[in-house]
Every structure is written in C-alpha cells, then in structure tokens.
matplotlib code that plots the C-alpha trace (Angstrom):
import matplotlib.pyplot as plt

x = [42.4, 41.7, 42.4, 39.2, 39.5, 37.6, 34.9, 34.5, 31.5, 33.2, 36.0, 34.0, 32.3, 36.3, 36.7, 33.7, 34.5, 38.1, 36.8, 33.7, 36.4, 39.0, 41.5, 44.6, 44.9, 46.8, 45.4, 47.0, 44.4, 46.2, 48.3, 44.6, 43.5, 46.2, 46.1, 42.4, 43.3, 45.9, 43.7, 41.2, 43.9, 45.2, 41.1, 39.8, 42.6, 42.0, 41.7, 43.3, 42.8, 40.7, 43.9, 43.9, 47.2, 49.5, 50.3, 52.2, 52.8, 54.2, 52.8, 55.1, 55.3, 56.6, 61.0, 61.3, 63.4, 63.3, 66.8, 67.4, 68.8, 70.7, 67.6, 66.4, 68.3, 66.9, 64.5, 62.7, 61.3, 57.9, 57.4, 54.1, 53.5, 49.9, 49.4, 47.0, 49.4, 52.1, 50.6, 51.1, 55.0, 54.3, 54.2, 54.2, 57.2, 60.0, 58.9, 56.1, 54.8, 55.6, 53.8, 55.6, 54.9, 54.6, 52.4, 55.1, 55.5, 58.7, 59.0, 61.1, 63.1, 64.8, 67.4, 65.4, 61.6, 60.4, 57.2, 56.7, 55.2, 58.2, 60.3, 57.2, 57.0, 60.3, 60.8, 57.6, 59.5, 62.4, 61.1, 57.3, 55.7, 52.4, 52.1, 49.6, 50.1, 48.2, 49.5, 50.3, 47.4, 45.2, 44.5, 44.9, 46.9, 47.9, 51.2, 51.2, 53.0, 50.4, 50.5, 49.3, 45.6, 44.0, 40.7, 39.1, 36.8, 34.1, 36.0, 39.2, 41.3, 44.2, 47.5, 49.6, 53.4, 56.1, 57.9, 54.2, 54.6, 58.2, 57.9, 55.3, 57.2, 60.4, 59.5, 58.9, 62.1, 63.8, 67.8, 67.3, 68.8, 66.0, 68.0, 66.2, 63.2, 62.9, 63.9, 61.7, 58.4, 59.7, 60.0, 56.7, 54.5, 56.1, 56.9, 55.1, 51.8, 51.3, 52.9, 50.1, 52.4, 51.0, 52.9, 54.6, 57.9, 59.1, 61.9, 64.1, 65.0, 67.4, 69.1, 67.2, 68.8, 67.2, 63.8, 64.1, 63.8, 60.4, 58.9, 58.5, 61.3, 60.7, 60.0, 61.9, 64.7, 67.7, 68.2, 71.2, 72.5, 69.9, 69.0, 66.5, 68.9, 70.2, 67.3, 68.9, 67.8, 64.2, 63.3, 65.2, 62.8, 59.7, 60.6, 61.6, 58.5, 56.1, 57.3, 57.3, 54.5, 54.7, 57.1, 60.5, 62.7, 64.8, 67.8, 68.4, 70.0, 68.1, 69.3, 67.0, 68.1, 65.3, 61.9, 58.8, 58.7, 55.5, 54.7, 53.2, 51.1, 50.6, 47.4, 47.2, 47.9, 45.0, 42.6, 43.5, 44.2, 42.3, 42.0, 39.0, 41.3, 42.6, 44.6, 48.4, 47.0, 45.6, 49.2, 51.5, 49.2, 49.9, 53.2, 54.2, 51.9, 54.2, 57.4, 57.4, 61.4, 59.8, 58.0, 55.6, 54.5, 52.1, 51.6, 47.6, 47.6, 44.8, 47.6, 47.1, 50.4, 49.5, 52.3, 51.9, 53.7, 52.8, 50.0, 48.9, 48.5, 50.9, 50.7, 49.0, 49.1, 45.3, 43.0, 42.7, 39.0, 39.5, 41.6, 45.2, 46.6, 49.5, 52.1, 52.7, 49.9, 51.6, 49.7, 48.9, 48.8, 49.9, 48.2, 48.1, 45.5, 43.5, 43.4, 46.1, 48.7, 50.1, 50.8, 48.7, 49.3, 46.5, 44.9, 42.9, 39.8, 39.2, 36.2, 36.8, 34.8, 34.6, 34.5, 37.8, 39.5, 43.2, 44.3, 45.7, 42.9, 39.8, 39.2, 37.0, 37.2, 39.4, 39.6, 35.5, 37.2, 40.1, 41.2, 44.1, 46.7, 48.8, 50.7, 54.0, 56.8, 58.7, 61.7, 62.0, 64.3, 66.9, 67.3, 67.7, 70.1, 72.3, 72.5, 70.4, 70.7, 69.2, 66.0, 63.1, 61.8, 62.8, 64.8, 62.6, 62.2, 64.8, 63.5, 62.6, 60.0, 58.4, 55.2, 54.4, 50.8, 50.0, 46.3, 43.7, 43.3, 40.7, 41.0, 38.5]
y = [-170.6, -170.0, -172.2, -174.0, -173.9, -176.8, -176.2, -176.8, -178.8, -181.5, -181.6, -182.9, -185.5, -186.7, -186.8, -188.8, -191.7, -192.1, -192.4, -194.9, -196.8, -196.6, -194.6, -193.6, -189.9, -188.1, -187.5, -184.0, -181.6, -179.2, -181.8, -183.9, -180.7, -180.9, -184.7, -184.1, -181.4, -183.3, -186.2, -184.3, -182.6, -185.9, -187.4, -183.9, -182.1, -179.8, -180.2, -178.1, -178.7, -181.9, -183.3, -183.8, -183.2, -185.4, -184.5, -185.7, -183.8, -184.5, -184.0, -183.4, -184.4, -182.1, -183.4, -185.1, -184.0, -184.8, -185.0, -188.5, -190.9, -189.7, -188.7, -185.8, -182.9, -179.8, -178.4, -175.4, -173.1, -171.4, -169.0, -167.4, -169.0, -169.9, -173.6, -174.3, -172.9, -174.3, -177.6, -176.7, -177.7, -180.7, -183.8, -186.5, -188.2, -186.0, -182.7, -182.9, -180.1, -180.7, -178.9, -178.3, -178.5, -174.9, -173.9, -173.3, -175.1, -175.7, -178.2, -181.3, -182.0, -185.8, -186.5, -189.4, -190.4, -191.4, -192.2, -195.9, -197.9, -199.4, -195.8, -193.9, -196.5, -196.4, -192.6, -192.4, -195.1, -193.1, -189.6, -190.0, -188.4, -188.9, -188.9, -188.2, -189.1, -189.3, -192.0, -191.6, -193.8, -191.4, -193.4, -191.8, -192.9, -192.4, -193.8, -193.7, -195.8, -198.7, -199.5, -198.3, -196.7, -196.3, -194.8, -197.4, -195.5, -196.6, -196.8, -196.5, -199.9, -200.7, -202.8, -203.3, -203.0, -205.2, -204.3, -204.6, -208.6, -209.0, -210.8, -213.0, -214.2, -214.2, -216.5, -219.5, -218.5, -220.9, -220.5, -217.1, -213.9, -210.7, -209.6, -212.3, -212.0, -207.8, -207.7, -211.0, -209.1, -206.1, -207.5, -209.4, -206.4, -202.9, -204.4, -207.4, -207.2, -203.1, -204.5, -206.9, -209.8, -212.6, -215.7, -217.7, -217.6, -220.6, -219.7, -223.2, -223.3, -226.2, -227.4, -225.9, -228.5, -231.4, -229.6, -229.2, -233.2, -232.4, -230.1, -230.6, -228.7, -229.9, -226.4, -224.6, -222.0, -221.3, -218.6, -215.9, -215.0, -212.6, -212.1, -210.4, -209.0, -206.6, -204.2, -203.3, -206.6, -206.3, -204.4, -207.9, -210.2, -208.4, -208.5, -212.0, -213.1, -210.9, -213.4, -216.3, -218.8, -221.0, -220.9, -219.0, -220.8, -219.0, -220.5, -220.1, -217.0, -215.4, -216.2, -217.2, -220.6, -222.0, -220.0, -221.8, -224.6, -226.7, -227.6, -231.0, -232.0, -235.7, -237.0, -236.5, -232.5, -232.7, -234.1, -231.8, -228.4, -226.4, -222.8, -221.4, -218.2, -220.2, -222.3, -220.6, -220.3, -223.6, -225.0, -222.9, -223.7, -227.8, -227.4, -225.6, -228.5, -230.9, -229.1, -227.1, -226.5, -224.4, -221.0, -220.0, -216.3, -216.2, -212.7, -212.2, -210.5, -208.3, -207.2, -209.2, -211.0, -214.2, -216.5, -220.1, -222.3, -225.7, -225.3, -222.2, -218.6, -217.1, -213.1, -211.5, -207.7, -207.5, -206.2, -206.8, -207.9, -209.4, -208.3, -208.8, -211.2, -209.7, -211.8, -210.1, -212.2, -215.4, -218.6, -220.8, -224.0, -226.0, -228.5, -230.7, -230.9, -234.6, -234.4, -232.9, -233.4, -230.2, -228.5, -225.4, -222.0, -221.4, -219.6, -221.2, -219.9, -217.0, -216.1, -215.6, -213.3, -216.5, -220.2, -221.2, -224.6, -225.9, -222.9, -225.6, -228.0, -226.6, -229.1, -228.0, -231.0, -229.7, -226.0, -225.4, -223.8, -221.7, -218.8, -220.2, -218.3, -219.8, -222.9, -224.2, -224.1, -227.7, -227.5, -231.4, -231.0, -229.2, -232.0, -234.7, -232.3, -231.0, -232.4, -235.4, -233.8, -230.5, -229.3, -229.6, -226.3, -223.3, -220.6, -217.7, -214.9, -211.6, -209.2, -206.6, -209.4, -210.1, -208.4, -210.4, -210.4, -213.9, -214.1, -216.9, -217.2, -220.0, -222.2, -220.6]
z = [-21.9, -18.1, -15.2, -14.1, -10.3, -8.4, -6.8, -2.8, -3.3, -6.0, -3.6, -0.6, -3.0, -4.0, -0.5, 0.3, -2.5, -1.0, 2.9, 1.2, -0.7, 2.1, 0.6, 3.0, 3.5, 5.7, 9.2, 9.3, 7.7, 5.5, 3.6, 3.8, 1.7, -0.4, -1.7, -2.6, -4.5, -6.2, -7.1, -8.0, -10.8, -12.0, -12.1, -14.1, -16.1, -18.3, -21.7, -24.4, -28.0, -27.0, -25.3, -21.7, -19.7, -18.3, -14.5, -11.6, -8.3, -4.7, -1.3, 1.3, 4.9, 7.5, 8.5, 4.8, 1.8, -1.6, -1.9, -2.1, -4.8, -7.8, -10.7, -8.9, -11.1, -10.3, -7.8, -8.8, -6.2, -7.5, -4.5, -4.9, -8.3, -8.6, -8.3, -10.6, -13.5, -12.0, -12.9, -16.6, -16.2, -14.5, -16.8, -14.7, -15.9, -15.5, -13.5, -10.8, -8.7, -5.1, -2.3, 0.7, 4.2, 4.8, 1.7, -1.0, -4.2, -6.9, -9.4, -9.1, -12.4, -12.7, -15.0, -16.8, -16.4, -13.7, -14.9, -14.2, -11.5, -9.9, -10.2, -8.2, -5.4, -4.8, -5.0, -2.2, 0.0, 0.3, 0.7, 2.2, -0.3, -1.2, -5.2, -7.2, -11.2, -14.6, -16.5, -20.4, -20.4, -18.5, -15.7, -12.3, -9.6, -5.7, -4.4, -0.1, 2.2, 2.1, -1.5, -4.9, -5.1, -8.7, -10.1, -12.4, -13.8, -11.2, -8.1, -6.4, -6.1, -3.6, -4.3, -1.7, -2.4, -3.3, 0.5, 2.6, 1.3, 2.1, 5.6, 4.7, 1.9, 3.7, 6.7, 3.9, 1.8, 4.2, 3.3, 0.9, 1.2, 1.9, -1.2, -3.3, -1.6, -2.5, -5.7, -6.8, -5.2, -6.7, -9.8, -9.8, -8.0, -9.4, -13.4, -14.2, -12.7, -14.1, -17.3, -17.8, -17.9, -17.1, -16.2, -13.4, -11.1, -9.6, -6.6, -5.9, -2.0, -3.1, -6.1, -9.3, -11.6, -9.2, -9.4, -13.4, -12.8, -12.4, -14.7, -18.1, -19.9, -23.3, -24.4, -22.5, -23.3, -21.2, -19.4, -19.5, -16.7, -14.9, -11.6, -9.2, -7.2, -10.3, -10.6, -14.2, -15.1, -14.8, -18.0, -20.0, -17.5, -18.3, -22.3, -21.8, -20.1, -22.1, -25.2, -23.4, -21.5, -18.7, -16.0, -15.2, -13.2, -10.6, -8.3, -4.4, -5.3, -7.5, -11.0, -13.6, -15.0, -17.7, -18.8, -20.8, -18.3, -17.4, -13.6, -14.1, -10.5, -8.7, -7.7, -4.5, -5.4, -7.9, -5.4, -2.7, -4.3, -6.6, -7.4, -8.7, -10.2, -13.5, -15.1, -14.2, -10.5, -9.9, -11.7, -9.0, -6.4, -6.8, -7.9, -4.3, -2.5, -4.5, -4.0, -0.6, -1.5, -3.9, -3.8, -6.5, -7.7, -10.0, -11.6, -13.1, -16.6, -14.6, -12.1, -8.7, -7.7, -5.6, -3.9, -3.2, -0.6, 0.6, -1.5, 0.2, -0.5, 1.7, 0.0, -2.4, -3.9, -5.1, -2.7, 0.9, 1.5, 5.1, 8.2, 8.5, 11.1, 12.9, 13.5, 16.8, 17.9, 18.6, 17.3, 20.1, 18.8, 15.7, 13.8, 11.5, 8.8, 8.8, 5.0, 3.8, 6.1, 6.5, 9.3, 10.4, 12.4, 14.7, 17.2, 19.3, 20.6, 18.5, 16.6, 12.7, 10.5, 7.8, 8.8, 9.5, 7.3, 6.1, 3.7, 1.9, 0.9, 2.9, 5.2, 8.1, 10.7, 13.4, 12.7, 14.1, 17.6, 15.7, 13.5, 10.5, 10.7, 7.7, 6.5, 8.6, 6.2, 7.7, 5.5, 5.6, 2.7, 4.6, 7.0, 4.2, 2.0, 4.9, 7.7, 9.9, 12.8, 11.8, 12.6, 10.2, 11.4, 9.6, 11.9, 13.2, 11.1, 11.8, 14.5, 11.9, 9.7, 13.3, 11.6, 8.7, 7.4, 6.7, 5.9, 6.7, 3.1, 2.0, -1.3, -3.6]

ax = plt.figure().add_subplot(projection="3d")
ax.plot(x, y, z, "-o")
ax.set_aspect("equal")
plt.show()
C-alpha cells in the first residue's frame, strides 16, 4: 500500500477550522506547519485491511528535551527516514514520532503506555511538546500548554487542564496544602472526567468526621486509606467511584474517608441556589452554600469538571465561553449580596459583556455599576475552631497563584 500524502489544499481547510474554532497553534511557522500536519495524521489515517491506525507523535519546541521523567526508554533517531512511513511505528501509546526543531525525526519508545489522558498532559507539561494522538477509540486529540483540544466529529472542543484551575481553586482551599489541591484536580480533570465517571468530591477544610454530621451516610462505605496526594492511588479512586454513586468524602489532607454519601441541603440553600446542569450539580452547589468549610467538585459523566464554593462556581474544565478575569487586576470593592448574604469580589465601574449579578444566587440589585469577579471565601469557621482572635479572612494566596482565573460565572 502507498503512503497517501496530504494535499496542500486539505491542509489549509484543517488550518482554517482550528483558527474558526480557536485552536492554539504555535506562532512560529515551521512547527505551525508541523502540528497541522500532525493533526491532520491522527484526524485521517490510513486504513489498511479496513482498520485505521493508531498514531501519536510529538512536536518539538526549539531549547526543550525529551529527556525527562523515568518512561522514556529509548529514543530512536530516524535521520532522513521519510515521515510519513515513519508514522507506521508510531502507535500512540508507547512509541510516538517526534519532530524536532531543526527538521529531523526519531521515535520515542517508553517503558509502559503512555497512552492515557492524565500520562500525555503531564508528559507535554514537562517537556513543551505539542502532542498530537489517536485514541484506541479513534478519537483525535491535541495536548498544548492551555489544555486538552479534541475533534468531535463536528468540531474541535477545548478543556482546560487540571494545573490552569489550580489558583482559583487554591485561594478557597483555606488551610490546604497545593499538594492536595493538584493531585484532587488532577485526579478529577486528567482520570475521572475522560473516564466518564460521573460523581461528586467533597474536600473538608475542617474536621471531616464533624461534617459527616451532616450528610446522610446511611449508605455509605468506608474508605481505605487513599489519598490524592499518591498519584498511584488514582486508578483504585476511579474503580472505586465508577461502582459507586453519590459523594466521596475527602479530609483536610487529602485522604478519602467515606464514599456513597448524600449532601442533604437547608431551605434557605434551596431557595437561593439552583443549577440548571442536573441533579449532582445543583446538590454540590447547595451543599458548598451550606458548608463553605467545604469545597465541592463535581465531575460530569460528559467530562466537564465544575467546582463549587459558597455556593459558587469557582473553576470549571469545560469550555471557556466568556473572558477570563485576571486576578492581576485588583477588585476594587467588596460587597455583600442583599439576598444571599455573601460577600462579593468586584470591580467597580467596568462594563461586562453579560449583565452582571451574585454568582451565588443571581441577584441583580447592587451589581447594575460592576463586573463580579467571584465569591469571598470568609473562612468564619477558622475563627470559631482556632482561635477568636484570628482573622475571618483567609491569608493571600502565594506570589506564584497571584493569577488565578476566577470567572464571573452566573447561576444557570
């Protein structure tokens, strides 16, 4: 069978989806060139015996090396070798054809597969690769600094990763390690959500036993001793969870400690919090409002990962369909929401693209002249548990969160 090359024309239609869809490329042109042409192998393969190929490859930028972490077993230097059957002895899971910055190519052979989600992002975070895969389940994928990019079939979709969510998570995980914070996104974003398993994270910021006071446990199994912080543990989470409903219960530090349990709401988080996404999100979404010593994740079975505090959306890995706020733009003012009580980030003065209201319960009055920049986590509990004289604010967050992207997300 010969090699089909692509033609010039079908790659400047690939290259005018990805700029219509908003698809990172690189801004040099050459290695532009090249990620087209990778995509373009991992959207069309070729078929051979009515099977189409699996394929993975790597794009590399100028000053980085692939020599990093311990999987990375071999790298095979193809010279001259033509490209497009170099691609025959890249699978995708444990050799991928890498193109380097001066025009050569070799393959890259790993120890184990390093086919999932979660092994990919992590590999393109530490060497700056741009990767382009086809799945075992023939779905074709881009990883790049800025998230996950996939072809649907119709268009190409953007995730953002587990790390891009990391600040804006961590300025309301009030008396957590970072360690906790990662490796729960991690966990959530990179194995759960591209598993398709569905369910719900509770993270305690005080005692768990006092907050399993609250919840109804009467179906509920206990946990072994597992935490987000040991990324070996994952693969038991995400077999664990896949098997079981309702809510996983996670300590201060990380370790799970009861799974299968219901978040039962009050009145006054009925009446002033709702979520038009479903059941599991309009549950976390009340339970946080309820419980602000409590983060919630909520992981969709159709991959988005949304997290709740105060009864607002503080991050989320689906798509971003408004502009980021940058935290390096200082809110001006606080306030606090008439109907919900809670108090708000703000900047005052600033014309929004949407009507601006409480991201908690969507009250308008008093937001007309401002943009929302997010929920104030108070930490009252700290003061009470701890000590009186301590400040109900939260500490800032470390110099290198300064740029969180907290969202003026809306109850929808």
């Amino acid at each position: 069978m010969g090699v089909r090359i692509p033609s010039s024309r079908a790659l400047r239609r690939l290259e005018e989806e990805l700029e219509e869809d908003h698809v990172p490329l690189p801004d040099e042109p050459e290695l532009r060139a090249w990620v087209i042409e990778e995509l373009h192998a991992v959207r069309r393969p070729p078929v051979h015996e009515r099977r189409r190929a699996f394929y993975g490859s790597f794009v590399m930028p100028p000053g980085r090396s692939l020599l990093v972490g311990g999987d990375l077993s071999d790298v095979v230097e193809l010279g001259d070798y033509d490209i497009a059957l170099g691609r025959r002895f890249a699978d995708g899971r444990s050799t991928f054809l890498v193109r380097h910055p001066d025009g050569t190519t070799a393959l890259a052979c790993f120890r184990r597969a390093v086919q999932y989600e979660a092994d990919l992002v992590e590999i393109q975070e530490a060497t700056g690769a741009v990767i382009a895969q086809r799945t075992v389940m023939g779905t074709a994928r881009l990883f790049v600094e800025a998230g996950v990019i996939e072809w649907n079939g119709h268009r190409w979709s953007q995730r953002a990763t587990a790390a891009a969510r990391v600040p804006a998570v961590a300025r309301h995980a009030v008396g957590v390690s970072l360690e906790v914070v990662e490796g729960l996104l991690d966990l959530c974003v990179h194995w759960l959500s591209p598993g398709q398993v569905g369910g719900t994270v509770v993270l305690v910021l005080t005692s768990a036993q006092r907050m399993l006071d609250y919840v109804d446990a009467d179906d509920s199994i206990p946990a072994p001793p597992l935490s987000v912080r040991h990324r070996e543990h994952f693969p038991a989470f995400l077999a664990a969870m896949s098997q079981t409903d309702l809510a996983t219960v996670l300590d201060d530090e990380g370790n799970a400690r009861a799974m299968g349990v219901g978040l039962r709401s009050t009145a006054s988080a009925d009446l002033l919090v709702s979520d038009r996404r479903g059941m599991r999100h309009r549950s976390g979404r009340r339970f946080s409002f309820d419980h602000p010593q409590a983060i919630v994740f909520v992981i969709s079975e159709d991959g988005p990962v949304t997290v709740f505090s105060d009864g607002a959306e503080i991050a989320t890995s689906g798509l971003v369909t408004q502009p980021l706020i940058a935290r390096s733009i200082a809110p001006t003012e606080e306030q606090r929401c008439a109907r919900c009580r809670r108090l708000i980030e703000v900047i005052v003065g600033v014309s929004a693209t949407t009507t601006s209201a409480c991201p908690v319960c969507g009250a308008l009055e008093g937001f007309e002249e401002t943009t929302v920049v997010g929920v104030v986590k108070e930490a009252t509990w700290r003061a009470v548990d701890l000590d009186p004289q301590r400040p109900s604010r939260p500490p800032a967050a470390p110099a290198h969160l300064a740029l969180g992207d907290l969202t003026a997300t809306h109850p929808s």
